[in-house]
TORVO-605287 format. One line per field, with one value per atom (N, C-alpha, C): residue number from 1; residue in three letters; x, y, z. Coordinates in steps of 0.1 Angstrom, whole numbers. Atoms other than C-alpha are relative to their C-alpha. Example, Ala and Ser with C-alpha at 12.3 -4.5 7.8 and 13.67 -1.06 7.14 Angstrom:
REM residues 2
i = (1:1:1:2:2:2)
aa = (ALA:ALA:ALA:SER:SER:SER)
xx = (9:123:9:-9:137:-8)
yy = (-12:-45:12:-11:-11:11)
zz = (0:78:0:0:71:8)
END
This chain:
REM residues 207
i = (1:1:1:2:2:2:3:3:3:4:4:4:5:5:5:6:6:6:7:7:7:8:8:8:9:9:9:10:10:10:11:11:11:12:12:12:13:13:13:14:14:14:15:15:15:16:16:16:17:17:17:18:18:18:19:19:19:20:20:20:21:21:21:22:22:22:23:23:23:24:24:24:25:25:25:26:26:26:27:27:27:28:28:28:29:29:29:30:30:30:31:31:31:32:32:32:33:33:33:34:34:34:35:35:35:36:36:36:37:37:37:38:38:38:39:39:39:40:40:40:41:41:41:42:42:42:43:43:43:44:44:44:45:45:45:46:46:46:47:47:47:48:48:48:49:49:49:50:50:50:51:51:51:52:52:52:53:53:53:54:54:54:55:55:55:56:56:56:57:57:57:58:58:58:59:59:59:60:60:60:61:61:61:62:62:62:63:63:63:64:64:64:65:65:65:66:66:66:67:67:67:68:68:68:69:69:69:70:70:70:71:71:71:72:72:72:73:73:73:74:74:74:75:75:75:76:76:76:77:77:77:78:78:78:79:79:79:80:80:80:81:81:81:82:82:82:83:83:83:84:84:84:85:85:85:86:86:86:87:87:87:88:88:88:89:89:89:90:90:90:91:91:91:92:92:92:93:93:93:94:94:94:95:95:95:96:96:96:97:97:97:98:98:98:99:99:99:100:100:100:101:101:101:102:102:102:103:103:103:104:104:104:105:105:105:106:106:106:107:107:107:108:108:108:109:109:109:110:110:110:111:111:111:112:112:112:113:113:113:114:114:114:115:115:115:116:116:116:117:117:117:118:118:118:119:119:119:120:120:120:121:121:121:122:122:122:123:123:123:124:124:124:125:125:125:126:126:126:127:127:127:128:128:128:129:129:129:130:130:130:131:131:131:132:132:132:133:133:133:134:134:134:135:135:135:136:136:136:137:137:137:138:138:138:139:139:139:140:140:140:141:141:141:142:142:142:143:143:143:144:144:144:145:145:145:146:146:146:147:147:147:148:148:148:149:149:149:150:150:150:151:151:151:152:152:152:153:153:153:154:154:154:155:155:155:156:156:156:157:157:157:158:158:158:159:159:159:160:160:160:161:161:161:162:162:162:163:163:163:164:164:164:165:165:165:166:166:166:167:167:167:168:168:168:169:169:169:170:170:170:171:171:171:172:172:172:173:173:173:174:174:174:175:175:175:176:176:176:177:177:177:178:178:178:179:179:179:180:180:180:181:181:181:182:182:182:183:183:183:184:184:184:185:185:185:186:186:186:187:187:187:188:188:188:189:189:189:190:190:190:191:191:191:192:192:192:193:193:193:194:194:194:195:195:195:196:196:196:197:197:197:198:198:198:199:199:199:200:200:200:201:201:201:202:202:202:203:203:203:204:204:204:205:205:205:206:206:206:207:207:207)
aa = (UNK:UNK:UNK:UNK:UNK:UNK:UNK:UNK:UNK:UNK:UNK:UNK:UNK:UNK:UNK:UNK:UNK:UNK:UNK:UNK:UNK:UNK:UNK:UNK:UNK:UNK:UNK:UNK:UNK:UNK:UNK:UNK:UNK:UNK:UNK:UNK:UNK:UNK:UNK:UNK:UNK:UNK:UNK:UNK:UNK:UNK:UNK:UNK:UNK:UNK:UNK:UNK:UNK:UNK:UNK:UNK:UNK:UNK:UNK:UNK:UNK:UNK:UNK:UNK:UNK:UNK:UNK:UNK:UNK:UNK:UNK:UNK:UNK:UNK:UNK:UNK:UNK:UNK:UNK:UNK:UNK:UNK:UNK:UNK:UNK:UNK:UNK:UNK:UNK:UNK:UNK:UNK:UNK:UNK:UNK:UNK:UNK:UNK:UNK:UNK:UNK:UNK:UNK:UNK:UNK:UNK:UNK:UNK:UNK:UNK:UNK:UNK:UNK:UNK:UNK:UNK:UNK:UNK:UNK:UNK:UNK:UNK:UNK:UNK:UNK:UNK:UNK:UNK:UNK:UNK:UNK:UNK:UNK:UNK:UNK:UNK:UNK:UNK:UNK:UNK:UNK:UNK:UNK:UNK:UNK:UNK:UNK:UNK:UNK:UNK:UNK:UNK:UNK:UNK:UNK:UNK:UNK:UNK:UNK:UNK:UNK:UNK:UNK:UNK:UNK:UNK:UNK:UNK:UNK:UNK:UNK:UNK:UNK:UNK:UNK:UNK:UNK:UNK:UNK:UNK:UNK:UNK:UNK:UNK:UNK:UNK:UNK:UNK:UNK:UNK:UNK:UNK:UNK:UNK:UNK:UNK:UNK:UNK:UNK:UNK:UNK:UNK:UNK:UNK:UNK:UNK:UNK:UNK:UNK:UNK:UNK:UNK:UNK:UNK:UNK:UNK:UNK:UNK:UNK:UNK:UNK:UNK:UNK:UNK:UNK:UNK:UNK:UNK:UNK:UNK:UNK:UNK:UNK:UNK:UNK:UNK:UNK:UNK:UNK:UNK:UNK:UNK:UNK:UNK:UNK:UNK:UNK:UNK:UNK:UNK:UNK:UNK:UNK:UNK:UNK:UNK:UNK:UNK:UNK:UNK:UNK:UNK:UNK:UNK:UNK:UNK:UNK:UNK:UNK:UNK:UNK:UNK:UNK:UNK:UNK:UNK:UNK:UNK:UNK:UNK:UNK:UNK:UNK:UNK:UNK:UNK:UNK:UNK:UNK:UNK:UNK:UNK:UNK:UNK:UNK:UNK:UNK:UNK:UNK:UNK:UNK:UNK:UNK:UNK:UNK:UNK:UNK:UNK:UNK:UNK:UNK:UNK:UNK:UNK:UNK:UNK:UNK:UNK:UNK:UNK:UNK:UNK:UNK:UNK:UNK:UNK:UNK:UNK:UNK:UNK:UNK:UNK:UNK:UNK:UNK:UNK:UNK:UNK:UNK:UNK:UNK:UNK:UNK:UNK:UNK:UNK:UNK:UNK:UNK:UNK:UNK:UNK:UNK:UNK:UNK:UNK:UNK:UNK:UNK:UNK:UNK:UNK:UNK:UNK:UNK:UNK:UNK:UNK:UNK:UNK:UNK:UNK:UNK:UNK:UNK:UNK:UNK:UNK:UNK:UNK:UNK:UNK:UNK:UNK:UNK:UNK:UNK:UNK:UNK:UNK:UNK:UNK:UNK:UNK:UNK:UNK:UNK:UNK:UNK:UNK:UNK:UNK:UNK:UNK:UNK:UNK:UNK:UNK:UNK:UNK:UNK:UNK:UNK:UNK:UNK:UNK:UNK:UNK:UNK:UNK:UNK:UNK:UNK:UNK:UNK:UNK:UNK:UNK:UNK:UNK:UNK:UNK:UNK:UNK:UNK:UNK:UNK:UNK:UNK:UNK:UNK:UNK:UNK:UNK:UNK:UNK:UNK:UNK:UNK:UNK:UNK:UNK:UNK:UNK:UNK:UNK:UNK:UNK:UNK:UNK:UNK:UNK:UNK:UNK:UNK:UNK:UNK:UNK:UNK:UNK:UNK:UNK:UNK:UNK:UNK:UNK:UNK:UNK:UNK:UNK:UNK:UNK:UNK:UNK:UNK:UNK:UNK:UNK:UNK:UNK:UNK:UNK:UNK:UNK:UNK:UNK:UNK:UNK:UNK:UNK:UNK:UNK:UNK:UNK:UNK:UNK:UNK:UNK:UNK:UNK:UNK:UNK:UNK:UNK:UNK:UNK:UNK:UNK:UNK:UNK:UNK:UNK:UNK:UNK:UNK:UNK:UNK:UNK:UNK:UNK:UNK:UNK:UNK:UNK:UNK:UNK:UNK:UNK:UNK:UNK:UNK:UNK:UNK:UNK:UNK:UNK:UNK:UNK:UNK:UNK:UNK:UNK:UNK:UNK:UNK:UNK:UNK:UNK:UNK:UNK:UNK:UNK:UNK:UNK:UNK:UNK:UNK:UNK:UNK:UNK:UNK:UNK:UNK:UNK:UNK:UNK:UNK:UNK:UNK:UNK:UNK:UNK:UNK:UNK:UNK:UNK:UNK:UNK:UNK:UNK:UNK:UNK:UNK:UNK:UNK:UNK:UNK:UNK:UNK:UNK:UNK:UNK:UNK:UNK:UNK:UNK:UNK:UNK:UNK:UNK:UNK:UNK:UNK:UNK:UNK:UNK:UNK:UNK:UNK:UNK:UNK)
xx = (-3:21:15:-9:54:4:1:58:20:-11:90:1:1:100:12:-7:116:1:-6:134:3:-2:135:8:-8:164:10:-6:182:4:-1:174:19:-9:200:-2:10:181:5:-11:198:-7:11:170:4:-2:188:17:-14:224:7:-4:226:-7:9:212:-5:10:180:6:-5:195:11:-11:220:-4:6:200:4:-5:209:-14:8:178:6:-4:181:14:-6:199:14:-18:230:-7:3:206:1:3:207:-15:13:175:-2:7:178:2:-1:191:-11:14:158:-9:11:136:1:-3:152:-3:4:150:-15:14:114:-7:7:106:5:0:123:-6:4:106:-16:10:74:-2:-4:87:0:-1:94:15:-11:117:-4:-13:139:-6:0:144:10:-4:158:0:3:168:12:-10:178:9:-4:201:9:-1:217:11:-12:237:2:-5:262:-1:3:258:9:-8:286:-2:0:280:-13:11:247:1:-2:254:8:-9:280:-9:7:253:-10:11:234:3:-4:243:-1:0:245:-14:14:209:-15:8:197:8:-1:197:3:-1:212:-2:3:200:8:-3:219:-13:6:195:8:-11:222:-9:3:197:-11:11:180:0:-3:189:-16:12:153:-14:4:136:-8:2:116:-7:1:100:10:-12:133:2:2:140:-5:10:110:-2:-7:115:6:-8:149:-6:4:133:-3:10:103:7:-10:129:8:-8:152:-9:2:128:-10:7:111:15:-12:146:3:-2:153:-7:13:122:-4:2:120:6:-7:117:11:-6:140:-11:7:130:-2:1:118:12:-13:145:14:-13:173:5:-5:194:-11:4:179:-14:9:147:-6:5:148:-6:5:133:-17:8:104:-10:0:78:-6:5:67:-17:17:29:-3:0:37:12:-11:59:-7:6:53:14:-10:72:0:-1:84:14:-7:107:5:-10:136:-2:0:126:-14:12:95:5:-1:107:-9:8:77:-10:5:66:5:1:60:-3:2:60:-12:14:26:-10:8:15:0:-4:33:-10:5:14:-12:14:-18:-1:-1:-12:-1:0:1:-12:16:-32:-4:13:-52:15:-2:-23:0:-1:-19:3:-5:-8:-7:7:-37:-1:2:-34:3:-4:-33:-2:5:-31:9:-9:-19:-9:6:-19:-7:4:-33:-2:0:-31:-6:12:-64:-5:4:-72:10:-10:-44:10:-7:-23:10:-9:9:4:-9:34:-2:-4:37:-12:8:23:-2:-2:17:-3:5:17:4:5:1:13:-13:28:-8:12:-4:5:2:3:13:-14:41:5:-3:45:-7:2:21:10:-6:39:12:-9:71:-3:0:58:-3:0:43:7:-11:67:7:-4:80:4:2:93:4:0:92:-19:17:53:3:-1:64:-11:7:32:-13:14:10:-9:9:3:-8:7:-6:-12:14:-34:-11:13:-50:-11:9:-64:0:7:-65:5:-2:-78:6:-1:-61:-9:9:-74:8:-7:-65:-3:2:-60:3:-6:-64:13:-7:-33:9:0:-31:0:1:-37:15:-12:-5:12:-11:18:2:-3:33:4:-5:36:6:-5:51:14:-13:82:8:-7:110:10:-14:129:9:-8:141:5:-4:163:-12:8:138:-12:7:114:4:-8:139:-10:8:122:10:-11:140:6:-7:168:13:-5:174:9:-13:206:6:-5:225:14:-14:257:2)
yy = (9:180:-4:4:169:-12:17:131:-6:11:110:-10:12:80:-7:1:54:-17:13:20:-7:7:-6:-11:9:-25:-9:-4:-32:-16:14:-70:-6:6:-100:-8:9:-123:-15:17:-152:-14:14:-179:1:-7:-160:-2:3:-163:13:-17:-124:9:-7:-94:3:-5:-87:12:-15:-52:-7:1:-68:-11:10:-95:11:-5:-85:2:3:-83:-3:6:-97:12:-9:-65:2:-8:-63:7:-10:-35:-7:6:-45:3:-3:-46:14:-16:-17:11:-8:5:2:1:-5:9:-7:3:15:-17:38:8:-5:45:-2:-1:37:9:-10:60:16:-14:90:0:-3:81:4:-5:91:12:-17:124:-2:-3:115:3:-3:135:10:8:130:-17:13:92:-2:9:76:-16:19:37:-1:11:23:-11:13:-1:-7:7:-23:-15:14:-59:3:1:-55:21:-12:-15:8:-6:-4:-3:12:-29:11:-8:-16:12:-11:18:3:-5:18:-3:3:7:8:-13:42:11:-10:70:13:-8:105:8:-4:114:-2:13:89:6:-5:97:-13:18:65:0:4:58:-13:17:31:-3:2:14:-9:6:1:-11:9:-18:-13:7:-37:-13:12:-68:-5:8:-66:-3:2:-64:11:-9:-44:14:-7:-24:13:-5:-12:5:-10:3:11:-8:16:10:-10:37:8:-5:46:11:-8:60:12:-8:77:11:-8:95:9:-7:105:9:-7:120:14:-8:138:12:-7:155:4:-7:164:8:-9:182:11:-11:204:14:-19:243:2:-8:262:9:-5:278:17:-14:315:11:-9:342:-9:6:314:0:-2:315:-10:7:297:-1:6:287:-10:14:248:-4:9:223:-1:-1:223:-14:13:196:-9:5:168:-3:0:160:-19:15:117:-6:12:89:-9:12:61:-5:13:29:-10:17:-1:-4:10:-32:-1:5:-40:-10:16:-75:-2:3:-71:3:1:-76:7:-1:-74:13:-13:-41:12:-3:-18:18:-15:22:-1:-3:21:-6:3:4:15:-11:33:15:-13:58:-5:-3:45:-4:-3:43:16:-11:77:11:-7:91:4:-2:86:9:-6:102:17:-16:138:-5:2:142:-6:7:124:-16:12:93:-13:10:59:-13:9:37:-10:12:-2:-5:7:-17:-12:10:-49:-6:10:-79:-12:10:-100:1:6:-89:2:-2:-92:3:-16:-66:-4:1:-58:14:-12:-28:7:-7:-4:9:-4:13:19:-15:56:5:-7:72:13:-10:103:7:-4:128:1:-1:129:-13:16:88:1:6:92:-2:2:94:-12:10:67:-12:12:44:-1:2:50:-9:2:45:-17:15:8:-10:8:-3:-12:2:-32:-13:12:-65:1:3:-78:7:1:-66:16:-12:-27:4:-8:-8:-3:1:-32:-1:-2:-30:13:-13:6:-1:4:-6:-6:9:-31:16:-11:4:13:-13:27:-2:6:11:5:-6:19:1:-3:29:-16:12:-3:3:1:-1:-12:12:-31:3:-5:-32:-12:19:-72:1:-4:-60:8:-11:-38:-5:3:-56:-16:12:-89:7:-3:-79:-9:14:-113:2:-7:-104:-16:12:-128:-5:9:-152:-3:11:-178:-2:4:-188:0:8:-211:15:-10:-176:8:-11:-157:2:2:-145:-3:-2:-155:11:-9:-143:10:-3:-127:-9:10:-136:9:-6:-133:2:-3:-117:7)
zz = (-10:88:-1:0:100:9:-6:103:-1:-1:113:-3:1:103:8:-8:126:-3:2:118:10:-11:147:-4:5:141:9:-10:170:3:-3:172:-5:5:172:-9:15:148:6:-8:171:-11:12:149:-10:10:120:0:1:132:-5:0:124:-2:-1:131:-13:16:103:-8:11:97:-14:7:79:-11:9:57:-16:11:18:-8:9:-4:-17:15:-44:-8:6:-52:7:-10:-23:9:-10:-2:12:-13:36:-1:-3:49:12:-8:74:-8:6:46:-9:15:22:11:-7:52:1:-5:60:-14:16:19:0:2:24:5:-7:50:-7:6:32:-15:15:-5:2:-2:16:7:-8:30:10:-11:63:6:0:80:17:7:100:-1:-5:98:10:-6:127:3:-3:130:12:-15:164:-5:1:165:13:-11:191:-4:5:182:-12:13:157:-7:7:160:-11:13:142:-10:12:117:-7:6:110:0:4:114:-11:15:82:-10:14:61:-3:3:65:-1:9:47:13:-15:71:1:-3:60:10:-11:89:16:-12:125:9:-9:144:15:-14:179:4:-7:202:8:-11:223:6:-14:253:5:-7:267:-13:10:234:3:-1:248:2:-5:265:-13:9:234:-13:5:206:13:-9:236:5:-6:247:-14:13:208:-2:3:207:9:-10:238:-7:6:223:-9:11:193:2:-3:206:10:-10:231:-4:7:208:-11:10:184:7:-10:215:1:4:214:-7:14:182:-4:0:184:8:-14:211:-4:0:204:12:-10:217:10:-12:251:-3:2:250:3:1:244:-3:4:234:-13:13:202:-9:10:170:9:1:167:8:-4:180:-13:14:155:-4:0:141:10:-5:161:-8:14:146:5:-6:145:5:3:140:-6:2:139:-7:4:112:2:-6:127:-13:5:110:5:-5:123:-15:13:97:-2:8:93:-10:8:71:-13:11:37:-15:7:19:-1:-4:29:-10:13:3:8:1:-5:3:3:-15:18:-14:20:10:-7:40:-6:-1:23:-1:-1:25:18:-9:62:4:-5:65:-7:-1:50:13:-14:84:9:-9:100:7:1:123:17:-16:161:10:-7:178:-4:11:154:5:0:162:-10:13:131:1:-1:124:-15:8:91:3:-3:89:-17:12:61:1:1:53:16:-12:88:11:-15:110:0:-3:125:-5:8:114:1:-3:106:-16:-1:94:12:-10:128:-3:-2:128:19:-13:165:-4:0:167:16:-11:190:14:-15:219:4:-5:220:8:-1:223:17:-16:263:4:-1:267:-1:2:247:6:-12:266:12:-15:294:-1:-5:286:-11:8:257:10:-7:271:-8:3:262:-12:14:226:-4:1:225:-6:8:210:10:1:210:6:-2:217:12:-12:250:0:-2:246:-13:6:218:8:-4:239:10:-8:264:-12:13:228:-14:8:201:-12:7:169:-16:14:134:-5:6:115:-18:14:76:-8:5:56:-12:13:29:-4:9:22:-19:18:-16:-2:0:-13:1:-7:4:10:-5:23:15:-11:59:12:-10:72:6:-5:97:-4:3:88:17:-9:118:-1:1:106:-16:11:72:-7:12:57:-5:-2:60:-5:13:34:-10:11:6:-12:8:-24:-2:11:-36:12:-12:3:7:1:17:9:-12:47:-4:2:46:-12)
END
């Protein structure tokens, strides 16, 4: 199976006073460069992370093994990213047409998502998500219960979700009409998205 990974970063963090991609963790890493290291220490490939306010900014902090999406219109919210994403990796993917040079790419079978502002989000979560995954897949972690990210869509879901991405609400409109697999992984991992300052985890640090 061939799974993508895709970084939603795009926000301004306005409650934050700067966009999340750029939050520091204890070590110096930004936080959208940790997430994008997370999706490739689980073989996903390619990674793509959207971004949107502060794009340049955030684009110097990813190496050229990352596939950068603008989303132009991110202002409307993760919805609008998540689009971006799913759009761009619908392109990157696409055989070549019959009798054309090369190949084309191979396709992929699944996208596992995650939002740059989850901190506490852990290798070991991501792969016990991408277990249940394959091209029909609709999976959403979940901690003690309730939902949460790291999300997998199956490549059957990916026109859907286009279509009703919308808002700040991502995916989840297209859950409420197809339910997903939910994995608990509260034993694994902290899935709490960060806002606001006081909501740092130690040690995390703007700028």
């Amino acid at each position: 199976m061939k799974i993508a990974g895709l970084v939603l970063a795009a926000g301004a963090g306005r409650r934050l006073g700067t966009p999340k991609a750029l939050i520091r963790d204890p070590t110096g890493v930004p936080w959208v460069l940790r997430a994008a290291q997370l999706l490739k220490s689980t073989g996903c490939s390619p990674v793509v992370v959207v971004v949107g306010a502060a794009a340049n900014q955030v684009a110097a902090e990813l190496d050229t093994s990352v596939e950068v999406i603008e989303a132009t219109n991110w202002t409307e919210g993760m919805g609008a990213s998540l689009r971006a994403g799913l759009t761009a990796l619908q392109h990157l993917t696409t055989p070549a047409p019959p009798g054309a040079a090369g190949r084309g790419a191979a396709a992929l079978d699944a996208v596992l998502v995650v939002p740059v502002d989850v901190p506490g989000m852990t290798e070991a979560v991501l792969r016990r998500v991408l277990a249940q995954a394959d091209s029909g897949a609709l999976v959403r972690a979940v901690y003690n219960g309730s939902p949460g990210h790291p999300v997998v869509l199956g490549r059957e879901h990916w026109e859907g979700v286009i279509a009703s991405a919308r808002g700040d609400e991502g995916a989840r409109a297209y859950f409420r009409g197809h339910a997903p697999v939910e994995v608990e992984c509260g034993d694994l991992g902290d899935g709490v998205d960060v806002d606001t300052v006081a909501e740092l985890p130690p040690g995390h640090r703007i700028g």
